[in-house]
C-alpha positions as CSV (number, residue, x, y, z in Angstrom):
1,X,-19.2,46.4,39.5
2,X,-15.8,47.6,38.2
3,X,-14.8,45.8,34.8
4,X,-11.7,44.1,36.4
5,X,-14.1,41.6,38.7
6,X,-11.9,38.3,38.5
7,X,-9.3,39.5,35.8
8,X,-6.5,37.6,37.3
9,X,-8.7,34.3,37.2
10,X,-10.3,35.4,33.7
11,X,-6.3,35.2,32.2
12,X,-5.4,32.5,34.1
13,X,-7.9,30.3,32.3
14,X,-8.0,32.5,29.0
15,X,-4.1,31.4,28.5
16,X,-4.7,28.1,29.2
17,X,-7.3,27.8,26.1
18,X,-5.6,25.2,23.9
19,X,-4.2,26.1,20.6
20,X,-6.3,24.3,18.0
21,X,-5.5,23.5,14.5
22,X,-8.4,26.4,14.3
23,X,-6.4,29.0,16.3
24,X,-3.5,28.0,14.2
25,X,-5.6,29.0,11.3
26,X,-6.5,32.2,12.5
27,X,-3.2,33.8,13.4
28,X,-2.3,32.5,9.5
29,X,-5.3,34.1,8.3
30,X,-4.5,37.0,10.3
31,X,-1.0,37.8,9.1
32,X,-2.7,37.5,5.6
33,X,-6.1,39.8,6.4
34,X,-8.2,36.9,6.1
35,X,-10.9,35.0,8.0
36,X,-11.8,31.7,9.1
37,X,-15.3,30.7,8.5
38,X,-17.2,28.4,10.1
39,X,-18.9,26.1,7.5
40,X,-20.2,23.9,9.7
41,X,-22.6,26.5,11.0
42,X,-23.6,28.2,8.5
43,X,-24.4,24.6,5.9
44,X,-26.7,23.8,9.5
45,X,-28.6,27.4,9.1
46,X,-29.1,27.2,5.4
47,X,-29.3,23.6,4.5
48,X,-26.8,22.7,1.5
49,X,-28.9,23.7,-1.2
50,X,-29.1,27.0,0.0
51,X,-25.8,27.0,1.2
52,X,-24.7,26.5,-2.7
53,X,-27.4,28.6,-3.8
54,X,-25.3,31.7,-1.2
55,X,-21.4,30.4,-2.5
56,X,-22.9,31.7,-5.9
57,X,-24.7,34.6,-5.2
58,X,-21.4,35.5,-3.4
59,X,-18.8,34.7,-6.2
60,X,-17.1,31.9,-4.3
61,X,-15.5,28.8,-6.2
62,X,-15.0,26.4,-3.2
63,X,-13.4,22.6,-3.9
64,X,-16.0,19.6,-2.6
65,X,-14.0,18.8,0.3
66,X,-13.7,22.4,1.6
67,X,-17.7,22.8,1.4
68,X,-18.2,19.7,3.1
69,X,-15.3,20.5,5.6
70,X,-15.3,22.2,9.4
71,X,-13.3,25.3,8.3
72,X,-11.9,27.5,5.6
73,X,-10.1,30.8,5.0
74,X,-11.6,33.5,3.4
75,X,-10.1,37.3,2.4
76,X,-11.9,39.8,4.3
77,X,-13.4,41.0,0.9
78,X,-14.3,37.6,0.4
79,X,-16.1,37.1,3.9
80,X,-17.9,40.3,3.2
81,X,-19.3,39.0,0.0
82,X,-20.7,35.7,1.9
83,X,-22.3,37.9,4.4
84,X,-24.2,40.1,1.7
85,X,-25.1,37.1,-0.4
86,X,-26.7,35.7,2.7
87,X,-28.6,39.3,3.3
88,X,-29.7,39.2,-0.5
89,X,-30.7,35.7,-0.8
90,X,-33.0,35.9,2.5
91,X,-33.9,39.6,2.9
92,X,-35.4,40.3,5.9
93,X,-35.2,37.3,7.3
94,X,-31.6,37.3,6.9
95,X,-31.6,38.7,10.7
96,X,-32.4,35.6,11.9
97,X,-30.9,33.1,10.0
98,X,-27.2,35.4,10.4
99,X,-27.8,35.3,14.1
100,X,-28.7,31.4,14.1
101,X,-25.3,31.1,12.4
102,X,-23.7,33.2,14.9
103,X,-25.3,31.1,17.8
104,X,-24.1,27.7,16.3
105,X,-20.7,28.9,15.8
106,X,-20.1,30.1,19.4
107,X,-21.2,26.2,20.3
108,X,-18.7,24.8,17.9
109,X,-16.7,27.4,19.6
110,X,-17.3,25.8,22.9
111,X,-17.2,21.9,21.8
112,X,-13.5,22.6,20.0
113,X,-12.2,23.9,23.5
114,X,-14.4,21.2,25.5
115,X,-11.8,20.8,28.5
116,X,-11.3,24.8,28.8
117,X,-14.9,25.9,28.5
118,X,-15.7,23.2,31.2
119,X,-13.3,24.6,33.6
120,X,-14.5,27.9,32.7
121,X,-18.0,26.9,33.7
122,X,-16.9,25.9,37.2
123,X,-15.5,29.3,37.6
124,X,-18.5,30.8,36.6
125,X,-20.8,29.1,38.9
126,X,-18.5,30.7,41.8
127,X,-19.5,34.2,40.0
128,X,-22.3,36.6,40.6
129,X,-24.4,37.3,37.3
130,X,-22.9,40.8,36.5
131,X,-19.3,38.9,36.6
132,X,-20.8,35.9,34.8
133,X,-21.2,38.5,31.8
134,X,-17.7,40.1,32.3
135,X,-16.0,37.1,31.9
136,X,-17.9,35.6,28.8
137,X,-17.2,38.5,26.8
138,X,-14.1,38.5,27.5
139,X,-14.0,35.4,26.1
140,X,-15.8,36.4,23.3
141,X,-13.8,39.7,22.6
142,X,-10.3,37.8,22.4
143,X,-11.7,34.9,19.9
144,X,-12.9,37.8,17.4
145,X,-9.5,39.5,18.3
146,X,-8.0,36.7,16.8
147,X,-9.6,37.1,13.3
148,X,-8.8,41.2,13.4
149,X,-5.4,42.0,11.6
150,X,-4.6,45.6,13.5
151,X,-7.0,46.2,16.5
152,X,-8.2,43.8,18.9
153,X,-11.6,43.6,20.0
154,X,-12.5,45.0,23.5
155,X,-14.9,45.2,26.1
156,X,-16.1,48.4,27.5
157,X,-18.0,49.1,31.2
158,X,-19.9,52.4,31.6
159,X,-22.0,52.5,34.9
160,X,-22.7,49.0,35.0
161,X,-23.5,48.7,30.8
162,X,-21.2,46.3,29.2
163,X,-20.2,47.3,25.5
164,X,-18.1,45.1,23.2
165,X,-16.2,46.6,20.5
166,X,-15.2,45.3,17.4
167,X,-13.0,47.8,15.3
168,X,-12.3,45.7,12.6
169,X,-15.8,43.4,11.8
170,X,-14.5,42.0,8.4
171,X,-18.1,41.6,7.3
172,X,-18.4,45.1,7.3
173,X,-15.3,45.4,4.6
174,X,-16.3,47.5,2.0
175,X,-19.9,47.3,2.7
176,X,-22.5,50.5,2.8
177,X,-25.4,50.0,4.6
178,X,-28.4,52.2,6.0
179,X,-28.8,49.7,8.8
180,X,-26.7,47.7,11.4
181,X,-25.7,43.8,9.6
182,X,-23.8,42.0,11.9
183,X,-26.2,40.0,13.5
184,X,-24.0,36.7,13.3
185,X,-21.9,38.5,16.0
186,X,-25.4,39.4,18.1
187,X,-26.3,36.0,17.7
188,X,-22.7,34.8,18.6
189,X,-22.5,37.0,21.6
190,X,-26.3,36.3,22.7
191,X,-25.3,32.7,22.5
192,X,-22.3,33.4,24.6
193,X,-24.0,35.2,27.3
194,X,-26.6,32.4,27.4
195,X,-23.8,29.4,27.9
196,X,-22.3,31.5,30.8
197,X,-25.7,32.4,32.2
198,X,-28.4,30.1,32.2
199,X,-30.5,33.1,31.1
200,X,-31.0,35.2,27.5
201,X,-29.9,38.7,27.4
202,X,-30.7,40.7,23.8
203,X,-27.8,42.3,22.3
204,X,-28.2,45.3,20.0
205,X,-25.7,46.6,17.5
206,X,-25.6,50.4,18.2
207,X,-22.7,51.2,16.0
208,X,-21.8,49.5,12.6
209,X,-19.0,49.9,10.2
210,X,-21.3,49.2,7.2
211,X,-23.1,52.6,8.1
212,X,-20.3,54.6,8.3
213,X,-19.2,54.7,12.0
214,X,-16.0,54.0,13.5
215,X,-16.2,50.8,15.0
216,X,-19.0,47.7,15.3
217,X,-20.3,48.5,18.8
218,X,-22.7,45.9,20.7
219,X,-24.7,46.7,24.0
220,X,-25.7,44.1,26.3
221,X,-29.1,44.6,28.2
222,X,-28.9,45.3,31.7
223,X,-31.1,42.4,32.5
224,X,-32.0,39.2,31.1
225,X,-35.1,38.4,28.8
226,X,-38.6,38.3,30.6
227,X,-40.0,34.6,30.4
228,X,-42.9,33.9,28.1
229,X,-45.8,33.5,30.3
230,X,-48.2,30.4,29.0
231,X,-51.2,30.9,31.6
């Protein structure tokens, strides 16, 4: 299916996506090289005691009503600190809790444009599956364009694979890895593509900043996760 499957009606309801005081945010932070974080999600992952436990680990000196807000704006060296604090502080299982976070954002995400999303999910009822997943990531690649200070996110279609591609993924910023780390965006894009869907679809980080390539690449499977059988 080519890539432009229902472009016209993907910016149609794509520029009618309210401007939140979030989005406001984000095109400050922007400007300024900065993020916006979603505190909400990540305090529900770790629990506050961990959460404080994570903020010092990190080096971060919040105020009490910023760690108990919705949002706050972090420098990109900053927001790459908070990721490898949570990696340190949880190890391995720093995969799952990072893709939990990335998960709950992307439904924050969805409650903060409540009437938009909604109208969005009539159009994707109308939609085959392959364009269902189009569409979302679409979505998906413009909100992460809107924390990127140069180069927009962007999704890519090669024979029917669907690749997003993040050339900026601040939690990569000055980080040196041996392995792929941004599992908050799997988790936010697997999230994504199981709001749209009805259905979970893995997605695996093939390229990552943090090991030295280019860009943060993320393939989507083909097809959607087999059913656990219970007989």
């Amino acid at each position: 299916m080519p890539l432009d499957y229902s472009c016209d009606l993907t910016s149609e309801i794509l520029g009618r996506l309210s401007v939140s005081d979030e989005q406001l945010k984000r095109k400050r932070a922007r400007q300024a090289r900065a993020m916006i974080v979603d505190v909400q999600a990540i305090r529900e992952a770790l629990g506050m005691g961990d959460w404080q436990t994570v903020l010092s680990n990190a080096q971060l000196e919040l105020a009490p009503d910023v760690l108990s807000g919705c949002y706050f704006v972090l420098s990109y060296q900053a927001y790459a600190r908070l990721y490898t604090a949570i990696r340190e502080v949880y190890g391995q299982a720093s995969h799952g809790i990072l893709n939990r976070i990335g998960r709950i954002a992307f439904r924050h995400f969805v409650e903060t444009q409540s009437e938009h999303m909604a109208a969005i999910s009539i159009a994707l009822r109308l939609m085959p599956l392959q364009a269902r997943k189009i569409f979302i990531l679409r979505v998906v690649a413009r909100t992460l364009s809107e924390n990127n200070a140069y180069q927009p996110a962007r999704l890519d279609e090669d024979d029917g694979q669907l690749t997003l591609v993040d050339p900026e993924s601040p939690a990569c910023n000055g980080v040196v890895s041996d392995h792929p780390i941004c599992w908050h965006t799997v988790g936010f894009l697997e999230e994504a593509l199981r709001w749209a869907t009805a259905q979970e679809f893995r997605v695996e980080e093939i390229t990552c900043r943090a090991q030295g390539g280019v860009v943060c690449t993320f393939a989507v499977a083909r097809e959607p996760n087999t059913p656990l059988s219970l007989a």
